[in-house]
C-alpha positions as a Markdown table, in Angstrom:
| # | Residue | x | y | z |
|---|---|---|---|---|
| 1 | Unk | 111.9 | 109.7 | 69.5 |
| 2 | Unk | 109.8 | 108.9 | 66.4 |
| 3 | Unk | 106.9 | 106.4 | 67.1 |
| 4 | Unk | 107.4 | 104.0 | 63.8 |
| 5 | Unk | 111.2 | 103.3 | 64.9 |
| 6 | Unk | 110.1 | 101.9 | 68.4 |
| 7 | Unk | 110.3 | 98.3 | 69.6 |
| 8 | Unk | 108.7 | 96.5 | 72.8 |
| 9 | Unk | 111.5 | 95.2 | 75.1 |
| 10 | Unk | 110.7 | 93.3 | 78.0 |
| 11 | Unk | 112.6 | 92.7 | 81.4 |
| 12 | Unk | 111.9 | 90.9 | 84.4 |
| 13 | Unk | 112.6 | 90.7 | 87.5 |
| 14 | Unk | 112.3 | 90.6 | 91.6 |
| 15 | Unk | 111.6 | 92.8 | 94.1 |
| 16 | Unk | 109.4 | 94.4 | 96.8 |
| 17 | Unk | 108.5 | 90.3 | 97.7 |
| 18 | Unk | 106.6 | 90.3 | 94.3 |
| 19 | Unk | 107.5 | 89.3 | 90.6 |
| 20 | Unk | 108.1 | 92.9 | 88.5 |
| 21 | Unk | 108.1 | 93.1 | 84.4 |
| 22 | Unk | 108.8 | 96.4 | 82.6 |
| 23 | Unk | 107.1 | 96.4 | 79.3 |
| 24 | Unk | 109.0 | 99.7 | 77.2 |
| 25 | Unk | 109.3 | 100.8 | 73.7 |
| 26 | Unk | 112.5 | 102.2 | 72.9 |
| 27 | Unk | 114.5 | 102.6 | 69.9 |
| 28 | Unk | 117.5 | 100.9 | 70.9 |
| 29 | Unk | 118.0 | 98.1 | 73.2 |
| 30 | Unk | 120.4 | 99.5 | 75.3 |
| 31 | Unk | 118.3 | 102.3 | 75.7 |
| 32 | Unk | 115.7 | 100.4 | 77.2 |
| 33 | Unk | 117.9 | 98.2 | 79.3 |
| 34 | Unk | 119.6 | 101.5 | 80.6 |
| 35 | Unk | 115.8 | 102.5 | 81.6 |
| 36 | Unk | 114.7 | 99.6 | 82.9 |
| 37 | Unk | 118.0 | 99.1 | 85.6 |
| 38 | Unk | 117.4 | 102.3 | 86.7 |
| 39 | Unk | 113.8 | 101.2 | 87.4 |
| 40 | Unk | 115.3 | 97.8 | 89.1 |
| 41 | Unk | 117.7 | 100.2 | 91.4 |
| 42 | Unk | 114.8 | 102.3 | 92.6 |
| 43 | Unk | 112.4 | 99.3 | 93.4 |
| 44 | Unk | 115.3 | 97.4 | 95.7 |
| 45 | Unk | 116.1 | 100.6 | 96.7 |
| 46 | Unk | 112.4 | 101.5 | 98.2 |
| 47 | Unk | 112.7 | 97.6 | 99.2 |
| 48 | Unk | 115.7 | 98.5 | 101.2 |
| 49 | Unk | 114.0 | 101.5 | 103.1 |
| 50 | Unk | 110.8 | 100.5 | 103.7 |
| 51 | Unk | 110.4 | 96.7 | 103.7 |
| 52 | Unk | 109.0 | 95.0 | 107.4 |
| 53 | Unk | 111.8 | 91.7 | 106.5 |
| 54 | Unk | 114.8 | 94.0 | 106.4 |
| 55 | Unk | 116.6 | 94.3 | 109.9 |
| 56 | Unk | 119.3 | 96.8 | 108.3 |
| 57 | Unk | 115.6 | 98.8 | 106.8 |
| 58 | Unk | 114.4 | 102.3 | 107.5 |
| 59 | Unk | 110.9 | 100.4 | 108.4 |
| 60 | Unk | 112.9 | 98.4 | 110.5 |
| 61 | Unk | 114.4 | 101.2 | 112.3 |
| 62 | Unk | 111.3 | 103.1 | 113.1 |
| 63 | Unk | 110.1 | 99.4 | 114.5 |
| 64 | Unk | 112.7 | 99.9 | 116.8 |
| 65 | Unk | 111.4 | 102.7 | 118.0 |
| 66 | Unk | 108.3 | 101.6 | 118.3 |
| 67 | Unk | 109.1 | 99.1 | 120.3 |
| 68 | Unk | 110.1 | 101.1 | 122.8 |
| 69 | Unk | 107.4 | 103.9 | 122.6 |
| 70 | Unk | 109.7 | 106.2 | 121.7 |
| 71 | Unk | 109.6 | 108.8 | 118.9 |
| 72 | Unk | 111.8 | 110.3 | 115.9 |
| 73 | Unk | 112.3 | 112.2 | 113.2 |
| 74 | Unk | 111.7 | 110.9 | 109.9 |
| 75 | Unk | 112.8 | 111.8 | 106.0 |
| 76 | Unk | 110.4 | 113.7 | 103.5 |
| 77 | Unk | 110.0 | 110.3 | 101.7 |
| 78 | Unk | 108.6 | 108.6 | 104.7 |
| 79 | Unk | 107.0 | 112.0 | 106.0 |
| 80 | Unk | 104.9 | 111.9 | 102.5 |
| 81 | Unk | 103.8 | 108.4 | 103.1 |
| 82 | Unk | 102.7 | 108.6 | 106.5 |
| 83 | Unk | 100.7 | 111.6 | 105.6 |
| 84 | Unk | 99.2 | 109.7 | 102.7 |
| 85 | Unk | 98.5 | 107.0 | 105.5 |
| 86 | Unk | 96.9 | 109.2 | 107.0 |
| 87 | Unk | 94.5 | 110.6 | 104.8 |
| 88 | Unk | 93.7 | 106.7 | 103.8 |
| 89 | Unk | 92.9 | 106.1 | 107.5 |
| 90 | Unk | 90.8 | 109.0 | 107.8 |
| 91 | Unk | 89.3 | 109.0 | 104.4 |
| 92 | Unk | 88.3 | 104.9 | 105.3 |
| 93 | Unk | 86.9 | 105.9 | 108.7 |
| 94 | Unk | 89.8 | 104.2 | 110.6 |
| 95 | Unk | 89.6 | 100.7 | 108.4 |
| 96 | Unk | 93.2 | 101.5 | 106.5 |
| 97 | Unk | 95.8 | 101.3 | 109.1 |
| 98 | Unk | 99.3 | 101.0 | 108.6 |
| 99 | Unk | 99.7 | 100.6 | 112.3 |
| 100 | Unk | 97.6 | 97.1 | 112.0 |
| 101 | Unk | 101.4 | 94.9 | 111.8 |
| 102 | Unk | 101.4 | 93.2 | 115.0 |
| 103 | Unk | 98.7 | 91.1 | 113.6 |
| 104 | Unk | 101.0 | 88.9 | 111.7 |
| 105 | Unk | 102.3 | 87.6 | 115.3 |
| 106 | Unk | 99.0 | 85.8 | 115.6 |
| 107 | Unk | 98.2 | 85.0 | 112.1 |
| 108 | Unk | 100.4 | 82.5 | 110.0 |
| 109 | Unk | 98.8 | 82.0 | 107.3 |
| 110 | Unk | 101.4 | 79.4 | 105.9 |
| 111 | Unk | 100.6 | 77.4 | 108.9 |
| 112 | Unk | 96.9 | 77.0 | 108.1 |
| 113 | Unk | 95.7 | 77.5 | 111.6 |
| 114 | Unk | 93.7 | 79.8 | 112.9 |
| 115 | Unk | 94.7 | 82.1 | 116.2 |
| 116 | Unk | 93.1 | 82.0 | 119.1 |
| 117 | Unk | 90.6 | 85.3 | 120.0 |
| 118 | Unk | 93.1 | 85.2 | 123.2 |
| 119 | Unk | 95.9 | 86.0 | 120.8 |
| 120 | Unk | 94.4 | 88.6 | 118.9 |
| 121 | Unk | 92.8 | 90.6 | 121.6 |
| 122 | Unk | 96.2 | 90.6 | 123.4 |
| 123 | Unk | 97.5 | 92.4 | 119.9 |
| 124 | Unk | 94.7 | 95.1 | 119.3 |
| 125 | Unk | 95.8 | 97.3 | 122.2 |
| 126 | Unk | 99.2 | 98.5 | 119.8 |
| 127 | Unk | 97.3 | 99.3 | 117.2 |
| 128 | Unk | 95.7 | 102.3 | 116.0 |
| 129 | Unk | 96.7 | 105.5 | 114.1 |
| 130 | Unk | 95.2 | 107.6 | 116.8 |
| 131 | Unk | 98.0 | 106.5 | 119.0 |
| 132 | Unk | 100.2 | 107.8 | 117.1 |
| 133 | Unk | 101.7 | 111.4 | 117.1 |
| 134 | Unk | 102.4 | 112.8 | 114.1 |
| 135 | Unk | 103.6 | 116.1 | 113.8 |
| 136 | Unk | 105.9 | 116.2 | 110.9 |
| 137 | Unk | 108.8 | 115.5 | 110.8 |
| 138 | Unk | 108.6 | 114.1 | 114.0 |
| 139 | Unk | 106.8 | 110.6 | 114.7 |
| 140 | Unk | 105.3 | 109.0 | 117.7 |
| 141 | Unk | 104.4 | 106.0 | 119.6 |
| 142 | Unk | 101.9 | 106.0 | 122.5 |
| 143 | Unk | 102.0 | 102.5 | 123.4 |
| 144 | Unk | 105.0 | 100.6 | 123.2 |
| 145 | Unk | 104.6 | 97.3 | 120.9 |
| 146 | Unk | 103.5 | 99.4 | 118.0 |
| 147 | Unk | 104.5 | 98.4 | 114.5 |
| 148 | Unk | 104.1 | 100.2 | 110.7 |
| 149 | Unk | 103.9 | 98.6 | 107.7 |
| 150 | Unk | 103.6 | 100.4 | 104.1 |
| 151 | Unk | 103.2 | 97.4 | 102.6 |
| 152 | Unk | 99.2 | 98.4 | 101.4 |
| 153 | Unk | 101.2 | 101.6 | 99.9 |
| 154 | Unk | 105.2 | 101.1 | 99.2 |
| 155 | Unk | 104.7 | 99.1 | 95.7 |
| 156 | Unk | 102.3 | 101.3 | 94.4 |
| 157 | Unk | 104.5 | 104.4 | 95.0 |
| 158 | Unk | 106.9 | 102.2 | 93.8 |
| 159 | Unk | 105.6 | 101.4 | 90.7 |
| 160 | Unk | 104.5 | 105.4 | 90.2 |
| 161 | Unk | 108.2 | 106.0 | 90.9 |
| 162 | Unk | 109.0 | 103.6 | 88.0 |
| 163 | Unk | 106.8 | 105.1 | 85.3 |
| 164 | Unk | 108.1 | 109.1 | 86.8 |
| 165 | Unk | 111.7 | 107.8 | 85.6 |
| 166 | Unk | 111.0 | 106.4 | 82.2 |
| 167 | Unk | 109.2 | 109.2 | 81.2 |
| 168 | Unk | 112.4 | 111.3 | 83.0 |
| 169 | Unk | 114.3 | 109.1 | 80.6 |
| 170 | Unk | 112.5 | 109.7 | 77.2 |
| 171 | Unk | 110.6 | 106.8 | 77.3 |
| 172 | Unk | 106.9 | 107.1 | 76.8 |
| 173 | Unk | 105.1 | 104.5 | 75.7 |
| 174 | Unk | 105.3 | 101.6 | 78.1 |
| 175 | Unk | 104.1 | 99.7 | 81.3 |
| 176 | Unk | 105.6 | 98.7 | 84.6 |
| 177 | Unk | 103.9 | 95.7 | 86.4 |
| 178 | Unk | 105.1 | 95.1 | 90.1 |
| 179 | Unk | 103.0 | 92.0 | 91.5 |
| 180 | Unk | 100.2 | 92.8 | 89.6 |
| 181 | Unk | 100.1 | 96.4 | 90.7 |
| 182 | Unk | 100.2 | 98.2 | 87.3 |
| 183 | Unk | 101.4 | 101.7 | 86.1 |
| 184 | Unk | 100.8 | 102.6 | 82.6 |
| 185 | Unk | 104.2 | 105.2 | 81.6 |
| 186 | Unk | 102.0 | 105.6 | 78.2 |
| 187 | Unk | 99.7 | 103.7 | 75.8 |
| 188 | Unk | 101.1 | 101.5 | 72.5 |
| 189 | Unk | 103.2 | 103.6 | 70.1 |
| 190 | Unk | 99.7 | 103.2 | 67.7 |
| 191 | Unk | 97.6 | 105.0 | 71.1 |
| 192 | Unk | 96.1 | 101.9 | 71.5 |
| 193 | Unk | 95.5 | 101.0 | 75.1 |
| 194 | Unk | 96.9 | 97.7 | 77.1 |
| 195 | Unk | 95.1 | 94.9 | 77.5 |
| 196 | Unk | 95.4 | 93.6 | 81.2 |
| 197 | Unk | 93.5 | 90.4 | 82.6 |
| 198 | Unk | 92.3 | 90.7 | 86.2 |
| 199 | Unk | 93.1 | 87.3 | 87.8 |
| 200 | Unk | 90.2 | 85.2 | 88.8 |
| 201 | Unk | 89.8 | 84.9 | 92.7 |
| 202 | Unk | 88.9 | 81.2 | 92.6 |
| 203 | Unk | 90.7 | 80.2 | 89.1 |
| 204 | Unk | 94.2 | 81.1 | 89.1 |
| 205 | Unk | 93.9 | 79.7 | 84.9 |
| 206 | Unk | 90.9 | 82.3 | 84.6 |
| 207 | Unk | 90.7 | 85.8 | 84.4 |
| 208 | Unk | 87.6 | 88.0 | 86.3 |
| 209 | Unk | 87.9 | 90.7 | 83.3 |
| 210 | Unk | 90.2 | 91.6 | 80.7 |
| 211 | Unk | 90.2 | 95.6 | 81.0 |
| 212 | Unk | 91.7 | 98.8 | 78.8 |
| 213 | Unk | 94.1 | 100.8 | 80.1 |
| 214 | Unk | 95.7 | 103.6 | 78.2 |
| 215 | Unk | 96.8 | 105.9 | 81.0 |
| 216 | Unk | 97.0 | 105.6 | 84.7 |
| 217 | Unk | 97.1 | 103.0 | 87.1 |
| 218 | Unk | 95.3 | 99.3 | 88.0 |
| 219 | Unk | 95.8 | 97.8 | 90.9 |
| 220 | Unk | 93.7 | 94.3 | 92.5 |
| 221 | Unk | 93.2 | 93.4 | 95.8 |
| 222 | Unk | 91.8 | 89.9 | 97.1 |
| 223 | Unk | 91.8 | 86.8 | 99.6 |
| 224 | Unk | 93.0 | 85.0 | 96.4 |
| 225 | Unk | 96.7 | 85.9 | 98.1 |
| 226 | Unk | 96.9 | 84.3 | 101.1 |
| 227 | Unk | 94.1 | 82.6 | 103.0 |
| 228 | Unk | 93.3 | 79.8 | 105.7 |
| 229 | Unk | 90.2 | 77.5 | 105.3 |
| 230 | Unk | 89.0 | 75.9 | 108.0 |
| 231 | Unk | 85.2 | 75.0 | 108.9 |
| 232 | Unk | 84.3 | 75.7 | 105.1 |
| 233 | Unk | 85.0 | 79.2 | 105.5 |
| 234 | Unk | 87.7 | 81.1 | 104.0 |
| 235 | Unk | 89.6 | 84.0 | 106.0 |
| 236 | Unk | 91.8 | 85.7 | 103.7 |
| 237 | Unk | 95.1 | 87.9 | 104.6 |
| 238 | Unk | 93.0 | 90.9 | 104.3 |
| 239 | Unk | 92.8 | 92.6 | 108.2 |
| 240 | Unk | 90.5 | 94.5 | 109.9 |
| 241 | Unk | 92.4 | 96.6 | 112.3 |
| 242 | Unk | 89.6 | 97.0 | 114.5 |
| 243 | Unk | 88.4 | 93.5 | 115.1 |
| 244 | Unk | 91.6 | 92.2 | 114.3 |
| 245 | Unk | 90.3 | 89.4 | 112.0 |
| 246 | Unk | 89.8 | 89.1 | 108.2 |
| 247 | Unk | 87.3 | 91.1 | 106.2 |
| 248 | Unk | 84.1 | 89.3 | 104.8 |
| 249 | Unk | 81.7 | 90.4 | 101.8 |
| 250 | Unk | 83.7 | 90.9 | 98.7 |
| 251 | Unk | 86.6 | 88.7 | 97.6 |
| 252 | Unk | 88.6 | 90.7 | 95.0 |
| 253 | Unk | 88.7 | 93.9 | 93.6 |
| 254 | Unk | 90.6 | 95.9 | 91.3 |
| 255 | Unk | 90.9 | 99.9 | 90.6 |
| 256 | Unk | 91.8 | 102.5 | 87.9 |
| 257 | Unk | 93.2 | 105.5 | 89.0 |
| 258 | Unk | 95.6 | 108.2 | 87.9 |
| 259 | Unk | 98.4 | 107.0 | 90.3 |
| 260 | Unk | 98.8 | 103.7 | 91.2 |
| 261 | Unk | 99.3 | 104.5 | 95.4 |
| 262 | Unk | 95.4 | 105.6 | 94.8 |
| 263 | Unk | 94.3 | 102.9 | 92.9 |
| 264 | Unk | 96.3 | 100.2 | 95.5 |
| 265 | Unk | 94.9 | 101.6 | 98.4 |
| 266 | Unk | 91.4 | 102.4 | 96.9 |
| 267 | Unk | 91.3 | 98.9 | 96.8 |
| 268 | Unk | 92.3 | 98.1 | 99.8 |
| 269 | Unk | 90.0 | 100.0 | 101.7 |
| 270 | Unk | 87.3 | 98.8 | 99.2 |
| 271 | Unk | 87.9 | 95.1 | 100.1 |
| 272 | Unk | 87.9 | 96.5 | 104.1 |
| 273 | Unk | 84.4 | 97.5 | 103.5 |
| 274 | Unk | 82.9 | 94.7 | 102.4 |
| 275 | Unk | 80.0 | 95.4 | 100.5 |
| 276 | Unk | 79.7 | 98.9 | 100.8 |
| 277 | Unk | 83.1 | 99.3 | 99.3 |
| 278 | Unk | 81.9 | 99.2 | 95.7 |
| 279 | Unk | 79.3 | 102.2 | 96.4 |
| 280 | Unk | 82.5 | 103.7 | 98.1 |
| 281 | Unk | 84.5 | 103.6 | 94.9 |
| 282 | Unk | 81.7 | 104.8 | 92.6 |
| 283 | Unk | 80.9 | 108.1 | 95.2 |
| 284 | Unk | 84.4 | 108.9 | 94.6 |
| 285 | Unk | 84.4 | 108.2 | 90.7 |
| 286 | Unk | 87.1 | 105.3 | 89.8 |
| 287 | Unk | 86.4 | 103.0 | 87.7 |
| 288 | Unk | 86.3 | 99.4 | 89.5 |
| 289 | Unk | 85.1 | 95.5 | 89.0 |
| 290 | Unk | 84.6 | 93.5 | 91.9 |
| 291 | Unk | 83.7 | 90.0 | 92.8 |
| 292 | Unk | 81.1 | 88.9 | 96.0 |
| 293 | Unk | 81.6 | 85.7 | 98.1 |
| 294 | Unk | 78.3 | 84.9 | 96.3 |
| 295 | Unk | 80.5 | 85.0 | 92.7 |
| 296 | Unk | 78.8 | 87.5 | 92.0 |
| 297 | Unk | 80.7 | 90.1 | 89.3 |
| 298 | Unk | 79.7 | 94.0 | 89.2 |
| 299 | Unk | 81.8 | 97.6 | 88.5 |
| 300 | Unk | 82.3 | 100.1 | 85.8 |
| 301 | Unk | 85.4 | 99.5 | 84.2 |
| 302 | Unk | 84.6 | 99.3 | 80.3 |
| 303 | Unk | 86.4 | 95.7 | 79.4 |
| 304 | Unk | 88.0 | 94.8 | 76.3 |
């Protein structure tokens, strides 16, 4: 494929909850609408596995199970994400818990009310990675009530899925945007980088940073999302599995990273933190900004 024959092509569309775009230079239009349906097939295909609103899901299935306190067997797919679950909850000293679901029963954050402690203390008892078994390929439940939920992972190995088969394809200059959770398939034709804005946590017409990315991965993480206000306070969607309310300190955050599971989760547990999540990022080298509930603006990303 010769670089000065290629053209941007652009195609949106829906999945995993979230608004996708595919931004790929090809030479031909059909071959880039070729590419980019096979990138919309995979994405509602992971949907269809592994989303928590499916009943007829994989996710859904294992819920099941869970219900019960049973246990399974599960596919290498899901085997490979639970054991990169797993290093996330160990690696975040327990805060990064897929098993942290059956908090959504007490908080509904479209209602704008807040639960009551009696709600959420009857919920922390079902969760907690550590009452799990995992032993692969079989999975476990120790107390019956449990719930998983890959949704702090499954669009980010999504969107590294998406940039695996353009490249698989021929197609090597380009970038795949799911939500907001970005996967650079390879810089402009020229070499330059992309220019990416970093949505504002408070501004939704403002960006935090406009940042470079020629290869790899950025994802953001924030109580911009979803949030409930009440006494002047803001309690964004963010959970800590242990207390079983939202996190407090920093209020957005975004990550570079080779993949873009690393750099979605990285977040994540950086948000979990709090403060100490920014000197967590930089002990482990990625590149990061952040913003404090103070408005307060710090990281090492070089921006544009």
């Amino acid at each position: 494929m010769v670089a000065e024959g290629l053209r941007l092509f652009r195609f949106p569309f829906r999945a995993m909850g979230s608004p996708c775009r595919l931004h790929l230079y090809a030479e031909r239009p059909e071959t880039a609408r070729r590419v980019a349906e096979l990138v919309r097939a995979d994405a509602l295909g992971i949907e269809a596995r592994y989303s928590r609103y499916r009943p007829d899901s994989l996710l859904s299935a294992i819920n099941r199970v869970a219900a019960q306190g049973g246990s399974l067997e599960v596919d290498a797919e899901t085997a490979a994400l639970l054991d990169y679950a797993e290093t996330c909850h160990r690696e975040s000293g327990g805060l990064f818990d897929i098993t942290s679901g059956p908090l959504r029963l007490a908080w509904d954050f479209q209602a704008g009310r807040l639960p009551e402690q009696a709600a959420i203390d009857a919920l922390l008892p079902r969760i907690g990675w550590d009452k799990l078994t995992w032993e692969r390929p079989r999975l476990g439940f120790g107390v019956a009530g449990m719930q998983l939920d890959f949704g702090g992972i499954g669009k980010e190995y999504a969107a590294d899925r998406a940039a695996t088969l353009c490249l698989e394809q021929g197609v090597g200059h380009g970038l795949v945007d799911f939500g907001g959770d970005i996967r650079v398939v390879g810089p402009h034709p020229d070499g330059s980088p992309w220019r990416i804005g970093v949505q504002h946590p408070r501004d939704k017409d403002a960006v935090l940073a406009e940042l470079e990315v020629g290869l790899g991965a950025l994802a953001s993480s924030g109580d911009y999302e979803r949030a409930i206000v009440a006494g002047g306070r803001r309690y964004g969607h963010i959970l800590d599995p242990r207390t079983g309310w939202p996190v407090q300190g920093l209020i957005a955050v975004s990550v570079a990273a080779p993949q873009c599971l690393i750099a979605g989760s990285a977040c994540t547990i950086a948000m979990l933190m709090g403060l100490a999540g920014s000197a967590w990022l930089a002990e482990l080298g990625l590149p990061h900004v952040w913003m404090d509930e103070a408005g307060r603006v710090g990281g090492s990303i070089p921006t544009a």
